[in-house]
C-alpha positions in Angstrom: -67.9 171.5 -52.2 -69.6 173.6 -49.9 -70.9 172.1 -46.4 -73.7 174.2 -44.6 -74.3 173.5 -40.8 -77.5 174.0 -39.7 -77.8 174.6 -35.9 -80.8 175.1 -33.7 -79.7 178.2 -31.3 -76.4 180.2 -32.0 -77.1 182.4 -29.5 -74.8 183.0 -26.8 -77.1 180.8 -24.4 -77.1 178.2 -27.1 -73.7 177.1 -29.7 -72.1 180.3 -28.8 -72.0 180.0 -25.2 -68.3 178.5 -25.3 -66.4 180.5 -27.8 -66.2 177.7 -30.5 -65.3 174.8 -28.0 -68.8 173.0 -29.0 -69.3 170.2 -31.7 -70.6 173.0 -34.0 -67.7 174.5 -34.7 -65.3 171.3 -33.8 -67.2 170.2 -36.7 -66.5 173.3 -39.0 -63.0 173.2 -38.0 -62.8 169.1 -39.1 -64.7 170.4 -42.5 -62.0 173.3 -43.0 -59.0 170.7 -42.5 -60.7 168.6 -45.7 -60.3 172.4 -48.1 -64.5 172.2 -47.6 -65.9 175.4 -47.9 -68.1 176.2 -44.9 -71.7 178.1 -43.8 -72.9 178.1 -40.6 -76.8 178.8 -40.0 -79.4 178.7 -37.8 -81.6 180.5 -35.3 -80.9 182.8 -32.3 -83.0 182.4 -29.5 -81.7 185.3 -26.9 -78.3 187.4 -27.2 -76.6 187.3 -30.5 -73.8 185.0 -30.8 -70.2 186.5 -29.4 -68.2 189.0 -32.1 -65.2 186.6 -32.2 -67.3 183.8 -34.0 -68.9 185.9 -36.5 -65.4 187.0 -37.1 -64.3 183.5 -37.3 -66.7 181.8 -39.3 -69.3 182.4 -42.1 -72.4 182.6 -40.1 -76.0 183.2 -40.9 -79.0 184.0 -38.3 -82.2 184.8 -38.2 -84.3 185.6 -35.2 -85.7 182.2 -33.6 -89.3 182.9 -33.1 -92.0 180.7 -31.6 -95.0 179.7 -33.6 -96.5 180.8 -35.2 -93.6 183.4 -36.5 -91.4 180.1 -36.5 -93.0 179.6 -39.7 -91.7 182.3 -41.5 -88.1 182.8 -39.1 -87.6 179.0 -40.9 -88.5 180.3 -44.6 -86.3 182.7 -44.2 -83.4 180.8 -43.2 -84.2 177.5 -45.5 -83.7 180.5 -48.2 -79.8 181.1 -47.1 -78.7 177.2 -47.3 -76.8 177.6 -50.0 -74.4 174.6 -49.7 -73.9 171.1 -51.7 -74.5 168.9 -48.3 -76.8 170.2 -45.3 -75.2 168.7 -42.0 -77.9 169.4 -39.4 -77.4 169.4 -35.9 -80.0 167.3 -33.6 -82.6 165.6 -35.2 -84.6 168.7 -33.8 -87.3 170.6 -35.9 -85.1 173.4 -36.0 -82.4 171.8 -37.7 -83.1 168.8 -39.5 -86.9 169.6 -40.4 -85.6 172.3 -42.1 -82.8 170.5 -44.0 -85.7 167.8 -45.0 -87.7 170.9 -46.1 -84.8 172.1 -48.3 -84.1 168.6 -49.5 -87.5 168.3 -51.0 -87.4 171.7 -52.9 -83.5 171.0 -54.1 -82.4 167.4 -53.2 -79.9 168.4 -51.5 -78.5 165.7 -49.6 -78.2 165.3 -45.4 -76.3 164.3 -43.3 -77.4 164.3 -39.4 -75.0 164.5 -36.8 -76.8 163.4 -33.1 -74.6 164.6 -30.5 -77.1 164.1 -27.4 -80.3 162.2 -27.0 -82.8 165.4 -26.8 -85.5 163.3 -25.8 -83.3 161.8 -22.4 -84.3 165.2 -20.6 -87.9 164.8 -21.0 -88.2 160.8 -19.7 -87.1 159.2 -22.4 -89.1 156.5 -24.3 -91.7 157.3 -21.7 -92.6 160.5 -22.7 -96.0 161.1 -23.3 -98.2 164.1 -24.5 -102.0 163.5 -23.7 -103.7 166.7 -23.2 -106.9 167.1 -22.3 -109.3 169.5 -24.8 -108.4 172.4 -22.4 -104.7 171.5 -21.7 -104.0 171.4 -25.7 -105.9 174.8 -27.0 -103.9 176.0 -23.9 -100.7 174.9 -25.1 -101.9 176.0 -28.6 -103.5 178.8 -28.3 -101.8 181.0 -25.6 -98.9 183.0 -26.3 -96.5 181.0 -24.2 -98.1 177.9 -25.0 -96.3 174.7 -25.0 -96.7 173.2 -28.3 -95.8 177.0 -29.8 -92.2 176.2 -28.8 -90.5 175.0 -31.9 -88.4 171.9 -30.3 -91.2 170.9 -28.3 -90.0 167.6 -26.7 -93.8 166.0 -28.9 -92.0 167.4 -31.9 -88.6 166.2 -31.1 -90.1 162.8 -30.6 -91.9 163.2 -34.3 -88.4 164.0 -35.6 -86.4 160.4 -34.2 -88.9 158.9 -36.0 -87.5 160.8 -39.4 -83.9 160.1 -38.5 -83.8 157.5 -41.4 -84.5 159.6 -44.1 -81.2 161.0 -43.5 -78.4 160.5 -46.1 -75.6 160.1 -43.9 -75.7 159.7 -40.0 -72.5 161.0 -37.0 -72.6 160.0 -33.8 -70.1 160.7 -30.7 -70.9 157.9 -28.5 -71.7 154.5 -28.5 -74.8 154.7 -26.8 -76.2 157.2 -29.4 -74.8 154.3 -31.8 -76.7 151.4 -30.7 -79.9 153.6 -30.7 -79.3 155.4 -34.1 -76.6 154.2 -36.2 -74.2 155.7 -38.3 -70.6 156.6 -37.8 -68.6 157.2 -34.9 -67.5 160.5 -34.8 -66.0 161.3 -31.4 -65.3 165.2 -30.5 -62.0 166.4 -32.2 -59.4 168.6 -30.2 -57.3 171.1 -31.6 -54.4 169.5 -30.2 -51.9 172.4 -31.4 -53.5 175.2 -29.9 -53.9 172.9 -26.5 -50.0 172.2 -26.2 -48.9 172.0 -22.4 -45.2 172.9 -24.0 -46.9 176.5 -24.8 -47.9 177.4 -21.1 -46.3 177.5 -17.2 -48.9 175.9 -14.8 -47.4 178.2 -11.9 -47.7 181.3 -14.0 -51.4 180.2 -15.1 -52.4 180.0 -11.7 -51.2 182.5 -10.4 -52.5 184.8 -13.4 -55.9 183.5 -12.4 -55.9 183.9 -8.4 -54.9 179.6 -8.0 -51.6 179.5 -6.4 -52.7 179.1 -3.0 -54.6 175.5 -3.4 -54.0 172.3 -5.4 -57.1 172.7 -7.9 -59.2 170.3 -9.3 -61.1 172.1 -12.4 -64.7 171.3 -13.8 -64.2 173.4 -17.0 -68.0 173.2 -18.1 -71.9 174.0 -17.0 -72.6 171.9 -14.2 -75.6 170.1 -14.1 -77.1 167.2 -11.7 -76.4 165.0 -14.0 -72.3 165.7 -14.5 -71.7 164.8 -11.0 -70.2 168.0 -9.4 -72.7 167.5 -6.0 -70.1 164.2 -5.5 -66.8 165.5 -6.2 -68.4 168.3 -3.3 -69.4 165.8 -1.0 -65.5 163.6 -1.5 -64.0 167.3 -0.9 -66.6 167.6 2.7 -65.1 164.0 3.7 -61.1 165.4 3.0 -61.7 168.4 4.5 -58.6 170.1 3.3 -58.1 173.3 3.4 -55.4 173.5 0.4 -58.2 171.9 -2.2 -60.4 173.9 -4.5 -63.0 172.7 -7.1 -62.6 175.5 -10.1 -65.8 175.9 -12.5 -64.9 177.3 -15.4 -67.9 179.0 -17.2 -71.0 177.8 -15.0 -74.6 176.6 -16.5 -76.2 179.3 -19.1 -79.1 177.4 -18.3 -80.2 177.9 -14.4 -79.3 178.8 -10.6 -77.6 175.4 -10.0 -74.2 176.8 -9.8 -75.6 179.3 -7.3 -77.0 176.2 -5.4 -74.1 174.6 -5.0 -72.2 177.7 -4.0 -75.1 178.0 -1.8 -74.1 175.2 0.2 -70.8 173.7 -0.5 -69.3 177.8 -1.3 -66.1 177.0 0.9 -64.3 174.7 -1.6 -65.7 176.6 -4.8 -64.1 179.2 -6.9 -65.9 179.9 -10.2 -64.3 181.6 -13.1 -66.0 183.3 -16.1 -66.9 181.5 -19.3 -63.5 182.3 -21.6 -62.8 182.0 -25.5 -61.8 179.1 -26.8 -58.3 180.6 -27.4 -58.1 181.1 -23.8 -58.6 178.0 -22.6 -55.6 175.7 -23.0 -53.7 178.7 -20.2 -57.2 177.8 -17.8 -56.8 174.3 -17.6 -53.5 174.3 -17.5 -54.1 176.0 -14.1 -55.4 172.6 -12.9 -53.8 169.7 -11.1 -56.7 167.5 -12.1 -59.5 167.8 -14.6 -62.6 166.0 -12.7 -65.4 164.2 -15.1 -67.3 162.8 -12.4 -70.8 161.8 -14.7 -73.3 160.4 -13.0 -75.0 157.2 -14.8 -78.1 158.0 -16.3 -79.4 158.4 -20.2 -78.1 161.8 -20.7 -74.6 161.0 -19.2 -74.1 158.3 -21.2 -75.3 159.6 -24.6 -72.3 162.5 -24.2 -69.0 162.9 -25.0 -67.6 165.0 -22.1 -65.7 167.9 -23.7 -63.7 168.1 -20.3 -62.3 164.9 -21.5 -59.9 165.8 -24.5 -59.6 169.5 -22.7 -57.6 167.4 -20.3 -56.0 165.2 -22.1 -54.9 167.1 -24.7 -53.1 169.1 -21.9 -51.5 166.2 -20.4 -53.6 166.9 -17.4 -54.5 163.9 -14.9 -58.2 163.3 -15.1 -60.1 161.8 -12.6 -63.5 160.4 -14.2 -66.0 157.6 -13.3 -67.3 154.4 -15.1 -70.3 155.9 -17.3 -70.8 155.8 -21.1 -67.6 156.1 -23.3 -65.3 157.6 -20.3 -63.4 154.6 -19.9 -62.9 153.8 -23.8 -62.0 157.1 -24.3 -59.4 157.2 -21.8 -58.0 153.8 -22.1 -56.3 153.2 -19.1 -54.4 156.8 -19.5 -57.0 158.5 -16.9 -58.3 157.4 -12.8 -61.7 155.9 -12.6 -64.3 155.5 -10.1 -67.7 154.4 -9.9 -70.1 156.4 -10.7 -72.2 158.4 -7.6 -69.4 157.5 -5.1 -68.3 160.5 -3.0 -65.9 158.3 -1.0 -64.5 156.4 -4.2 -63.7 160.2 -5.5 -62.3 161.2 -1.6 -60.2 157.6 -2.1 -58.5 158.8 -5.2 -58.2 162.3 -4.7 -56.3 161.5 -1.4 -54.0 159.3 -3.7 -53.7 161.5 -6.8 -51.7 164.0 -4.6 -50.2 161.4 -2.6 -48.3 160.0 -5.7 -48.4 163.0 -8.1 -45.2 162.5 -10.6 -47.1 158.8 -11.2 -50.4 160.7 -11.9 -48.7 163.4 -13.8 -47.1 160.8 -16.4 -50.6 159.4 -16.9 -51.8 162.6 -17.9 -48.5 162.7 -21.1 -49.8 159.5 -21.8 -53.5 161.0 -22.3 -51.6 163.3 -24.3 -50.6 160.9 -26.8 -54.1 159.3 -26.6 -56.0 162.5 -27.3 -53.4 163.3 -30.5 -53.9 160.1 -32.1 -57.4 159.2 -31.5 -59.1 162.5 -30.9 -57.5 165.2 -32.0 -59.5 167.8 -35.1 -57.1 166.0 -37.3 -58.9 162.7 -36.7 -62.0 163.4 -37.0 -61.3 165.1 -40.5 -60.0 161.9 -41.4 -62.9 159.8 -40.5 -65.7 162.5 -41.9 -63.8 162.3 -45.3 -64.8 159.2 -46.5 -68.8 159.9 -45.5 -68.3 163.6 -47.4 -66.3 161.6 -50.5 -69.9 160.0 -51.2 -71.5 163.6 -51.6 -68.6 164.7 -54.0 
């Protein structure tokens, strides 16, 4: 049987911009383990997605357009779904309108996989679109206007309303559970290829300029949300010279890591966005892996891929009390409140106070990650939803 993933934006500002650590392709991989065959399609909105996936993975794109060129970008690419089961990605216009447009010319079945609640960064269940006459044929009419943009946040509120008419529904976290059904389908680690046994933490930092500090590691695109302004603030209150907070990648979205650089650039070092073969030497690199979410909608309808890079390192991980975090970790990780700069200072100070303690917690998230969220898992658990499609 053969499995078609329909995403929204492969460019390298969208599913591309992390090498094949995103639930695209953690998805694709979980397919391959089950002997699926596998198509990956959808728009590109910017650069072209990096050589390595197209390398990696059967992968279709066509130009993302706005409207009204949208029209015939999604004809084009509804023509090149050629598999038994459409999975789409978001219940966004972009992905799952145009699997309910292929459905109704070839009844094809869906499934939907929600990975983030789209609508939490445009208010919620309070958003509201009530133009006046001028305001709409302004959003309508003019060549950047509003509505012209394909996943319009009006649109994406138009598509939750459809999620029902999916065959089959995934979810990642609880939260998104509650709110949409289906089944739980946390994010899957390739726990081989992130193997602690394969790499020196002393070599690794000193291959990437490290040796001199004890590093705490963000490997991710901070945003407000994630917390990184606190874990800032806790290092502002220690005020030690031998600690670093290491970004690894940045935000493809904005200037926020330029912000905080800006204004907290002493305890800041920022390394580049690196393949997902790459990453298990990076984080081993750290001392901690810090997951500081703050508690809001969009916090808690994510599963923080920092998480299992962590854990399946046998990294300590310093988190906070928001969404799944502390189910996820299960007692093998350190938790704060959330939004508590001197909660995080507290435990930072004591992470490196009692580090072989610490250090045993991370083998422990080890074990965690293996049996619970590893790729191997979630292949296990998307079997019996793709055994109904067979």
């Amino acid at each position: 049987m053969k499995v078609s993933i329909l995403v929204s934006d492969l460019s390298k500002s969208g599913a591309g911009r992390w090498g094949g650590a995103v639930r695209t392709f953690l998805l694709a991989q979980a397919l391959k383990k089950l002997h699926y065959d596998v198509e990956i399609l959808g728009f590109v909105f910017g650069d072209d997605p990096p050589k390595t996936l197209k390398t990696a993975w059967p992968m279709t794109t066509v130009p993302g357009r706005n409207y009204p060129g949208f029209l015939q970008s999604s004809q084009t690419l509804v023509g090149k779904i050629n598999g038994d089961v459409i999975y789409a990605l978001r219940p966004k216009p972009t992905t799952f309108g145009l699997a309910l447009l292929k459905r109704l010319q070839s009844r094809k079945p869906i499934i939907l996989d929600i990975d983030d609640w789209e609508l939490s960064w445009h208010g919620g269940d309070r958003l509201q679109y009530r133009p006046n006459i001028k305001q709409l044929a302004r959003d309508i009419l003019k060549p950047n206007g509003a509505l012209r943009y394909p996943d319009h946040p009006y649109y994406l509120k138009w598509m939750e309303k459809m999620v029902s008419r999916a065959d089959g529904i995934t979810v990642h976290t609880q939260f998104l559970q509650d709110r949409f059904g289906g089944i739980y389908v946390p994010n899957g680690k390739d726990t081989t290829l992130f193997d602690p046994n394969l790499y020196d933490p002393q070599a690794s930092r000193l291959k990437y300029g490290l040796a001199d500090y004890r590093i705490l590691m963000f490997p991710g695109a901070p945003r407000p949300y994630k917390g990184i302004e606190d874990i800032l603030t806790a290092l502002d209150r220690l005020n030690r010279s031998d600690l670093r907070l290491v970004i690894v990648g940045g935000s493809p979205y904005d200037d926020y890591d330029q912000q905080l650089i800006e204004r907290w650039g002493r305890w800041i070092i920022k390394l580049p966005t690196f393949p997902v073969e790459q990453m298990p030497e990076v984080v081993c690199a750290a001392h901690v892996v810090v997951v500081p979410q703050k508690d809001t909608p969009a916090a808690q309808a994510q599963f923080p891929l920092k998480l299992t890079d962590g854990m399946a390192m046998a990294k300590p991980i310093l988190a906070t009390r928001v969404g799944d975090i502390p189910e996820i970790l299960s007692n093998t990780g350190i938790l704060v409140d959330p939004s508590s700069p001197e909660q995080l200072a507290e435990k930072i100070q004591w992470i490196f106070e009692n580090l072989d303690a610490v250090n045993a917690l991370g083998i422990k998230a080890r074990e965690r990650c293996i049996q619970e969220y590893s790729i191997d898992t979630m292949a296990m658990t998307l079997e019996s939803l793709l055994r109904r499609f067979a």
